[in-house]
N, C-alpha and C positions, 0 to 999 in steps of 0.2 A: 232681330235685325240682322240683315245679309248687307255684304260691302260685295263688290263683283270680283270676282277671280283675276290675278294677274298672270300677264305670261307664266312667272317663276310658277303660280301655282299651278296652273295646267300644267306644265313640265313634269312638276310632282307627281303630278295626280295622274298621268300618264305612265310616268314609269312604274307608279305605283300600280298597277293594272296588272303590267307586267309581272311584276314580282308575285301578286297577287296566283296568279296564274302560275307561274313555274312553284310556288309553296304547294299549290293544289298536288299538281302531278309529281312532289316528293313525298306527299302524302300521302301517295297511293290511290288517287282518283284516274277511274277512266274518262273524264271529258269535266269540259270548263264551259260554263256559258258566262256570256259576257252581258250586262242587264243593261239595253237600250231603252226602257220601256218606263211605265208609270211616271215619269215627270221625274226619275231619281234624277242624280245629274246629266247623267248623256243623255237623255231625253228631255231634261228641262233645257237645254241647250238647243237643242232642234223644234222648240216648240215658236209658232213665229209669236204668241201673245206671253209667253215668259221672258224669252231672252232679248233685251233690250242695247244688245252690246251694236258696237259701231264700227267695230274692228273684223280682223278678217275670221272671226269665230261669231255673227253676227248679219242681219239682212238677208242675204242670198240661200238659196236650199245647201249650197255648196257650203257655203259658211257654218250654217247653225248645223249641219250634220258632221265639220270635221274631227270635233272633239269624238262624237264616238265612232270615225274611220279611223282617228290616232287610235281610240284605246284597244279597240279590235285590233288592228296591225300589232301595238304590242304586246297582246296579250300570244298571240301568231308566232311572235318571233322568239317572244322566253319560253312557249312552249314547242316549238318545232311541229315535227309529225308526232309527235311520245301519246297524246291525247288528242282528242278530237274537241275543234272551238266550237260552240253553240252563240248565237247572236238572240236576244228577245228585244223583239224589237215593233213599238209603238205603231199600228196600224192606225189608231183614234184615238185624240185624248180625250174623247168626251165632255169636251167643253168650248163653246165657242171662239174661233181664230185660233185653236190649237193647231198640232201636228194632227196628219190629215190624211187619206188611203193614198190618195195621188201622191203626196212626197215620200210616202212611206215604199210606196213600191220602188220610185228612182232610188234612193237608199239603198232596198233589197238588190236594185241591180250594182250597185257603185261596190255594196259589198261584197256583192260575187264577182266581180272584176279584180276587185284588190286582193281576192285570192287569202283572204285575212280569216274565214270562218267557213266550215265543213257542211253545216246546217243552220235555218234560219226557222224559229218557232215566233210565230208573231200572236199580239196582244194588244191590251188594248185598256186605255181610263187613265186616270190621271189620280197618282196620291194626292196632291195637294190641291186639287179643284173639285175629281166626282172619282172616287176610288167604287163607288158600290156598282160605275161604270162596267168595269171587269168580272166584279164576282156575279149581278143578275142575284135575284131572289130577294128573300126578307135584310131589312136595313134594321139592324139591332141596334136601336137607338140606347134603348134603358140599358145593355147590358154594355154599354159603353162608356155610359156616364156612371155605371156602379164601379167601374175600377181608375176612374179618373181622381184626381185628387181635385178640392175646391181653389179656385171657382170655377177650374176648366169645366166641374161635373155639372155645374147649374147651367153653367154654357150649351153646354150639350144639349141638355134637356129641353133649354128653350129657342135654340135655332138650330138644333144638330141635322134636323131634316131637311135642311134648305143647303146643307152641305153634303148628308150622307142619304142620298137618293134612294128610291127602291124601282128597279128595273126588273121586272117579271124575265121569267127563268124557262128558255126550252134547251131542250139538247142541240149541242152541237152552234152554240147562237153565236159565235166567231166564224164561222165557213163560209158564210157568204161573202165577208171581205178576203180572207184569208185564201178562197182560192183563186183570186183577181191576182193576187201577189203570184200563189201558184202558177199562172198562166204564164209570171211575166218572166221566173227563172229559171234556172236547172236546177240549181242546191236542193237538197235534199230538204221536205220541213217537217216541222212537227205539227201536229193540230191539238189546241188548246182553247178549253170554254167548254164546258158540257159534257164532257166525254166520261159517261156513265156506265154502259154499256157495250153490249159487242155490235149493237146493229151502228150504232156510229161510230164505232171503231172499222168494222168491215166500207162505212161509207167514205171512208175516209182514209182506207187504201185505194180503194177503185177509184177517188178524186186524184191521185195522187203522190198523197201524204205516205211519208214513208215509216211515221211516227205517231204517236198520242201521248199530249201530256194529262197526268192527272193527278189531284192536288188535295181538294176539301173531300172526295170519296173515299180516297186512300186515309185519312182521318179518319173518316165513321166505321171502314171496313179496312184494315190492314194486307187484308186474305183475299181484299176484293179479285185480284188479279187471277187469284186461284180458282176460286166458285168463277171467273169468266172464262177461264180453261175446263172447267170441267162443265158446265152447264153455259151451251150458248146464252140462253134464253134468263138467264140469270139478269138483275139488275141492281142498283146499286141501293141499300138503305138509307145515303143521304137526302135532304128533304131541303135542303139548299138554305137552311134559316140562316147563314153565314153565321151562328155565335162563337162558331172559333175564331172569330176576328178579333173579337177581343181580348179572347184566351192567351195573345203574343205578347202582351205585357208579364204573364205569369207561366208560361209555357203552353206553346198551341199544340190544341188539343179537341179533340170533337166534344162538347159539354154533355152531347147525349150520351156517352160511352160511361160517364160520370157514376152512371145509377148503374151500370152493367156489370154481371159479373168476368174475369178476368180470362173465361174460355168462352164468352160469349158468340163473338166471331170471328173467332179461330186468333186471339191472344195462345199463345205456345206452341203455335202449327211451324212451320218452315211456310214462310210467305215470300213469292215470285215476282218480283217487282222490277 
């Protein structure tokens, strides 16, 4: 059970943004990104079939999108220039009356106005409605329900599919929204979804992109980066089963690596990332 956020809370939760951010860059981090994305809070807030609020964080695109134009500003302001802000930020929730490409791009541009974030890497699904939106490939249903405790595990088993979707897997399967955003601003962005190899890495400068994010490959292959330096034509050994999904309750981890030995793909190399 959720009660709705008050002023005093957002206030918090704002500043907390902040502090979040200037911890980072005492830490010794080169860049912060700020997570507008998957239905977390700032994006359940922007989404028009979540946020049911009446107030001026609520209704209008201006509204349901302030909460994460606060927390980028102050995430901006405790960090100055020292680091570089990153925005991920919701192109589709992947489920009907969500947040949407159209609002998603006014946003990207409200962002680059406010001068509040250096680069925008956009994404895409929704944790709380269709998260298998974002990753594409196999829906690990049984190995989800094997680390669940009962009754959530029987739950799983018998409607998990009607929650945790399987959306078939090519490379690069974000670009086609992602570069409608690209058209619309100047910030630098990252591209994210599929980025396995070098030939969509090379497409995805020439669109553009001045970046690639990569995430479950870097899992299967830590060294990936390296064999993509040294061998164009190299690709990646993930297979897209997403079982690391589940892996996050116990430390994520690729499951296939599991059976491998510990020099298998370059465990003790110096990897480039």
């Amino acid at each position: 059970m959720t009660r709705p956020a008050t002023r005093e809370d957002l206030t918090r939760i704002v500043r907390d943004f902040g502090n979040a951010g200037a911890s980072a860059v005492e830490a010794g981090f080169d860049a912060v990104e700020v997570h507008l994305g998957h239905n977390y809070l700032a994006s359940s807030f922007t989404s028009p079939r979540l946020n049911r609020r009446t107030d001026d964080y609520g209704g209008s695109l201006a509204n349901r999108t302030r909460l994460a134009r606060e927390v980028t500003r102050a995430v901006r302001d405790a960090v100055g220039d020292r680091v570089a802000v990153l925005a991920k930020v919701n192109m589709d929730d992947g489920a009907p009356g969500g947040f949407w490409l159209d609002e998603a791009i006014q946003l990207a541009r409200w962002l680059e106005r406010d001068g509040s974030v250096d680069a925008l890497e956009m994404t895409a699904g929704s944790s709380l409605r269709n998260p298998m939106y974002l990753f594409r490939g196999d829906a690990p249903l049984e190995d989800f329900a094997a680390v669940m405790p009962q009754p959530v595990r029987l739950g799983v088993k018998m409607v998990g599919g009607k929650f945790l979707k399987s959306y078939p897997y090519t490379d690069a399967y974000l670009l086609e929204q992602a570069r409608q955003v690209r058209a619309a601003v100047d910030l630098p962005m990252v591209l994210l979804g599929g980025v396995t190899n070098r030939e969509v890495m090379d497409t995805a400068m020439r669109e553009g992109f001045g970046f690639v994010a990569m995430a479950r490959a870097l899992l299967r292959e830590p060294d990936l980066v390296n064999r993509l330096r040294d061998d164009a034509g190299a690709h990646s050994l993930c297979i897209h089963c997403n079982k690391c999904m589940p892996s996050i309750y116990r430390g994520t981890h690729c499951v296939l690596r599991d059976s491998e030995g510990p020099r298998a793909h370059g465990w003790g190399r110096n990897t480039v990332v």
